[in-house]
N, C-alpha and C positions, 0 to 999 in steps of 0.2 A: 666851859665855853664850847660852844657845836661851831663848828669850823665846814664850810663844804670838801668833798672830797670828791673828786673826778677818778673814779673809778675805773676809767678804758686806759687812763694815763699808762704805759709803759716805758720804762727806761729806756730799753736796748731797739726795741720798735722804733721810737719815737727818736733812734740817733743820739742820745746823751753817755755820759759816764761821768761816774764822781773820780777824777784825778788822784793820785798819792799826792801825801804829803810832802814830798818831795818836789815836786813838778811846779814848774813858775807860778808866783803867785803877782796877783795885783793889790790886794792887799791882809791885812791880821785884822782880826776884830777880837779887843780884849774888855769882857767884863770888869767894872767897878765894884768895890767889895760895898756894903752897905752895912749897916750898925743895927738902924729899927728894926726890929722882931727878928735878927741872926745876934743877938747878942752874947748866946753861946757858943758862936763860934767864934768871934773878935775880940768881946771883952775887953778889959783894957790894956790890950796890946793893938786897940783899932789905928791907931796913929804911926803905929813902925807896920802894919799892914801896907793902908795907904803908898806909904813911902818907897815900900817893896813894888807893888803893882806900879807906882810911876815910873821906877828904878827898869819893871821890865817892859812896860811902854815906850820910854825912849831908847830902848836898844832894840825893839823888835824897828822901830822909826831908822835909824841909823841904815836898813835896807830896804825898807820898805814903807807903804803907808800905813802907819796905826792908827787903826779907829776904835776909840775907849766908848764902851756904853754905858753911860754910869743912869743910875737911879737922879731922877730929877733936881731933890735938892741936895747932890753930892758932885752934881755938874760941873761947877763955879770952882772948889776943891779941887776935882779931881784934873781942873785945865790949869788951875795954878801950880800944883805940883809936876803936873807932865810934861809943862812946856811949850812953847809953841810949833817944835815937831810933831807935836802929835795931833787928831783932831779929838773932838771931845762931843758927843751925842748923849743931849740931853731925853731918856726915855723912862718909859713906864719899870722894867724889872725890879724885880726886889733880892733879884739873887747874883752874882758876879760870874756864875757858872755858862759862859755864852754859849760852851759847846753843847753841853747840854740841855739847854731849851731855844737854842736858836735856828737860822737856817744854815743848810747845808746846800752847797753850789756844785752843779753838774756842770761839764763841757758839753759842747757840741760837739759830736766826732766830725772831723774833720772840716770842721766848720767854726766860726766866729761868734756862736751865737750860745747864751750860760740862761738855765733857769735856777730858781731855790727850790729847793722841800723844805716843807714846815709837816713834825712828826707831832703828835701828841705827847704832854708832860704832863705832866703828876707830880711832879717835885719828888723823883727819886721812890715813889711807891707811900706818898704823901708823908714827907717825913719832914717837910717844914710849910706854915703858912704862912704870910699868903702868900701866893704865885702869878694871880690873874694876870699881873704884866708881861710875866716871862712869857704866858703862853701867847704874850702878842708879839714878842721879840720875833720869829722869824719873820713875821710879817713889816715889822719895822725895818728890817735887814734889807729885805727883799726889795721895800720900798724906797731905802735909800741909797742900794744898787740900780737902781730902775731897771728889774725884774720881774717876770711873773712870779707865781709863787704856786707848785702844786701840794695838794695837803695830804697827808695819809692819818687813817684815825688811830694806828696802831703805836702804842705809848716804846719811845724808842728816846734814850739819850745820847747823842755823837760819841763820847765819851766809854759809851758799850762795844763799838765795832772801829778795826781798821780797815781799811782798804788797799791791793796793794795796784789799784790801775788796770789792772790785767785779765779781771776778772772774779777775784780771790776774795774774801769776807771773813777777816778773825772775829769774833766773838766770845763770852761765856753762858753756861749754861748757868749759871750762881746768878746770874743779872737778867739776862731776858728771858728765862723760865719761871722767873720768881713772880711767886700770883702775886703779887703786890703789885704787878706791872698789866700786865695783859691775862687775867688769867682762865679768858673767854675761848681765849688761844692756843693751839696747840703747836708744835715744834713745827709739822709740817706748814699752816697758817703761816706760823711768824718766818719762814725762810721763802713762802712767796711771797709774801709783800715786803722783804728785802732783798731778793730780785727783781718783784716788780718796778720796787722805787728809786734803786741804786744801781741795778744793771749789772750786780753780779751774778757768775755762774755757780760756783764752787762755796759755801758756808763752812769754815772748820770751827767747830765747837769746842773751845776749852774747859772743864770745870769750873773754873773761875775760882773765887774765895768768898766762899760764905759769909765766913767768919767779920770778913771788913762791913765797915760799922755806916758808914756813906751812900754808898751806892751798891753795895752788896757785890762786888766783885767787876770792877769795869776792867774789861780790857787795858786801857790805859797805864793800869798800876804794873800791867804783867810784863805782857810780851805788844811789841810792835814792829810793821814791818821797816826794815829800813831801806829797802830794794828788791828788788822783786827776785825770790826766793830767800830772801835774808830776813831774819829777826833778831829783833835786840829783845833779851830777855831779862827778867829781873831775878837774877838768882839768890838765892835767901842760903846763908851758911849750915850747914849740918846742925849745929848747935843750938837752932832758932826754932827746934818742936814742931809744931803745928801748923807754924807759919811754913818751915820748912818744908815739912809731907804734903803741902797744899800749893807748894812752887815747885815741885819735883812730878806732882800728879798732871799738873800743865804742863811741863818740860815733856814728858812721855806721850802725852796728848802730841803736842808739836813733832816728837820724833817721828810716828806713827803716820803722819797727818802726807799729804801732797796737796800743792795748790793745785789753780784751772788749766796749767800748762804740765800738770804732770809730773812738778819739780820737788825732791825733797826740800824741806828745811835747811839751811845754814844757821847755826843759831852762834849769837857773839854774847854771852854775859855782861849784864854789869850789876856789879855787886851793890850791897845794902849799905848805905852810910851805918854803919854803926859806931852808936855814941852821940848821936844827933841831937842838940836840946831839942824837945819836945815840947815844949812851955807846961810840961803836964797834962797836955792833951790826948785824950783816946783816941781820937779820930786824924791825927796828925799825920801826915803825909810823906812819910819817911824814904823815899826813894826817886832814884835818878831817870826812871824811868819815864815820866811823866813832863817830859819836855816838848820842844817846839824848833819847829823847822823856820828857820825863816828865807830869803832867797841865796843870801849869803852865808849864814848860820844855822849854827845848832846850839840850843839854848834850855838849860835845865837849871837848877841846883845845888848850888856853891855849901855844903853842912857845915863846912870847916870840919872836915873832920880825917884821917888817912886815905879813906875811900875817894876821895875826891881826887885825886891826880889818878886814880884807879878809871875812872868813870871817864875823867881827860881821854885819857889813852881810848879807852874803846869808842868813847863817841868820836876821837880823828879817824878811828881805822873805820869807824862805821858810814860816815859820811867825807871822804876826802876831797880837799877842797874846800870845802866848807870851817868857819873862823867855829873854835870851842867857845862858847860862854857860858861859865858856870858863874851864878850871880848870886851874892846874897840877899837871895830873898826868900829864905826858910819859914820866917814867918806867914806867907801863904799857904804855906802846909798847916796850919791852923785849921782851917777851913774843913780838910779833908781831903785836898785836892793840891794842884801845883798848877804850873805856867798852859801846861796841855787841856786839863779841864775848863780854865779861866778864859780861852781862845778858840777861835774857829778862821781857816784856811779861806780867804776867797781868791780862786785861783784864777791865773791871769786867763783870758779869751785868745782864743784862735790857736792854741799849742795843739799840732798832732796826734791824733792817740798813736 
């Protein structure tokens, strides 16, 4: 689907910046998981999914507004399980991944005033069909924040880059170098139209992991920032081979690295639930890392497993202040993803940069 694209559009010209995820938000937007044509990701575990996704809709509701985008006829379902805290948008997607095919919300600097970007999708480098809904989700977004909406053509999933506010842009090179995405594109291309569109200065490139079977390596599974100059990382045990040499080659990447202020890394570990039922899945989403901020929380995770009072600990000392929830909802790991993938930040208007 050809989308226009306003080409003079500049982020930092034009007064905008995409916020950390930390920074007030006015509200969460969480994808609804869907069964038709993802049946090998849900199977029949679709029904303890469900129950997970509403399990973390009404706790992201508990501080904030949740707006659930569910697949049309999974609307009706997915407001009778969530409650009447939460609100429930009946749209076109076929996939629960909001971060990933939705919009993403800039501020005004020092100003009142938010637009959306809508990036181009592919479903991951076309790795499930169909999609044509998702690719209208930011415009659904957009339009039911009553927003403009500017477009960029360059295939981009939230879930590939953090932000830390400041100017700063994590990334890997396993995800947005991989021709399955852009690969008209070259390195220099894809970091100006990630400053053109998001207003950062500074791009640090991780390796990423190839190896991961989803999204080929999103940031999200790895490292995120938690504060400006801080990252939570996801450290993989000695013991763990491949997985391990491939978390240890982005640790070093990180050590190496300074953001737009010049500052090293702080980096806080948190370790791999090991021992996680997996339901048998390859694609399962075995780590604490892939959470979500909400105004008053921080919210990932629960394996049942020893790693988890582990992950406790560093996600208080990571965000203080802020209430821990580790919830069980492991069965979204299913999918390939967790709570982080499944969400997108809209942050509150008129905050400072």
């Amino acid at each position: 689907m050809d989308h226009p694209t306003d080409l003079d559009f500049d982020c930092t010209s034009a007064g905008y910046r995409m916020p950390a995820e930390w920074e007030p938000m006015a509200a969460t937007w969480l994808g609804w998981p869907v069964l038709q044509n993802r049946e090998e990701l849900w199977g029949e575990h679709y029904e303890e999914v469900c129950r997970a996704f509403a399990l973390l809709a009404r706790t992201i509701a508990q501080d904030q507004t949740c707006i659930v985008a569910a697949h049309h006829p999974q609307a009706a379902r997915a407001q009778a399980l969530c409650g009447p805290s939460v609100q429930v948008l009946a749209l076109d997607l076929e996939d629960n991944w909001v971060r990933d095919c939705g919009a993403i919300f800039l501020n005004q600097v020092g100003g009142a005033g938010q637009l959306a970007l809508g990036f181009r999708f592919n479903a991951w480098g076309e790795k499930y069909q169909p999609y044509a809904g998702c690719t209208r989700l930011a415009q659904d977004m957009a339009e039911h924040a009553g927003l403009p909406l500017q477009r960029s053509d360059m295939v981009l999933e939230g879930g590939s880059f953090y932000v830390d506010g400041q100017g700063t842009l994590l990334t890997t090179e396993s995800c947005l170098l991989n021709p399955n995405r852009n690969p008209g594109m070259s390195r220099a291309e894809i970091e100006r139209e990630l400053r053109r569109m998001l207003g950062v200065s500074k791009i640090v490139w991780l390796p990423g992991h190839a190896a991961e079977v989803e999204t080929d390596g999103h940031v999200d599974g790895i490292a995120s920032f938690c504060a400006p100059g801080r990252i939570l990382f996801n450290a993989a045990d000695p013991d763990m081979g491949d997985y391990h040499r491939s978390m240890e080659e982005n640790r070093r990447a990180l050590q190496l690295a300074t953001d737009a202020q010049g500052r090293r890394f702080e980096l806080l570990d948190l370790p791999v639930p090991r021992g996680a039922a997996n339901y048998g899945s390859e694609r399962f989403c075995d780590c604490y890392s892939n959470y979500i901020l909400s105004n008053r929380s921080v919210i990932s995770t629960a394996f049942g497993v020893a790693q988890d009072a582990q992950a406790r600990a560093v996600f208080a000392r990571a965000f203080p202040g802020r209430r821990v929830e580790l919830l069980p909802i492991a069965a979204i790991s299913l999918g390939g993803g967790a709570a982080h993938c499944s969400t997108q930040q809209q942050p509150r208007p008129g905050v400072p940069a």
